[in-house]
N, C-alpha and C positions, 0 to 999 in steps of 0.2 A: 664896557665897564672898565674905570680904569682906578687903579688903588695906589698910593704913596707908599714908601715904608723908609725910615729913616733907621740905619744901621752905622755904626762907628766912624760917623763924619761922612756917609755919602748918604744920598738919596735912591733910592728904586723905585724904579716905576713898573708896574705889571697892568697890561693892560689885556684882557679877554675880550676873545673875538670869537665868532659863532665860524665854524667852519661846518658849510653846507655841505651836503652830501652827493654825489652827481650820479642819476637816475640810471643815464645811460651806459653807463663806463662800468663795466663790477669790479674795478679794479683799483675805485675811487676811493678815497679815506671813508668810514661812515662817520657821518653828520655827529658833530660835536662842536667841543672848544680845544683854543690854542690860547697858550701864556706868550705874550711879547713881552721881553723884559729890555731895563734899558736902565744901565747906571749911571751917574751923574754925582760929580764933586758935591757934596754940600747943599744949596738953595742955589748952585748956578747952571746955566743952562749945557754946559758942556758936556757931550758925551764923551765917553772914555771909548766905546766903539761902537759898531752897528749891532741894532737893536738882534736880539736872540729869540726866534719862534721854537715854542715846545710843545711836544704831544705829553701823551704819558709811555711807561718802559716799552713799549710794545708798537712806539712809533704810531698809537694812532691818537685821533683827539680826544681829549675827556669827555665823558660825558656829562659832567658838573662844571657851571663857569665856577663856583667855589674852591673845584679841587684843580682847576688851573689855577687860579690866582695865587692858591697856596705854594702849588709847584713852582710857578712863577716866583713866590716871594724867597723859595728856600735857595730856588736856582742863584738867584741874585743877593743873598747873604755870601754863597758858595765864593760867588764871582768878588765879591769887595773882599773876602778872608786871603782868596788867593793874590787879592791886586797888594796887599798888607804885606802876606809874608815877601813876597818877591820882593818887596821897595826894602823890607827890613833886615 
């Protein structure tokens, strides 16, 4: 699932992925979502850097692809506020 979000002249992209959980290993994440976030000047394709995978506080995947996307979306307002003040 991947969602847009247009913030103060950039684009974000968040896109959720299912991260499986591994049977064997107890030591593996449990089975959930991850936010990839990825910011972008405007409508063009340029990224500003390599894309950013998130869990939730606690390092592990959400449980909800909603409450990653969200996390995703807040992450990448975070990320365009801070690319702002530094250029300003």
């Amino acid at each position: 699932m991947t969602s847009l979000y247009n913030y103060r002249g950039y684009t974000i992209e968040v896109r959720c992925e299912h991260q499986p959980g591994a049977e064997a290993d107890t030591h593996a994440p449990a089975p959930g979502y991850v936010a990839v976030v990825q910011v972008r000047a405007g409508d063009t394709s340029s990224i500003f850097f390599s894309p950013v995978r998130l869990a939730d506080d606690y390092g592990k995947p959400f449980a909800d692809s909603l409450d990653a996307l969200s996390a995703g979306r807040t992450a990448g307002e975070i990320i365009v506020d801070d690319l702002l003040s530094s250029a300003g």
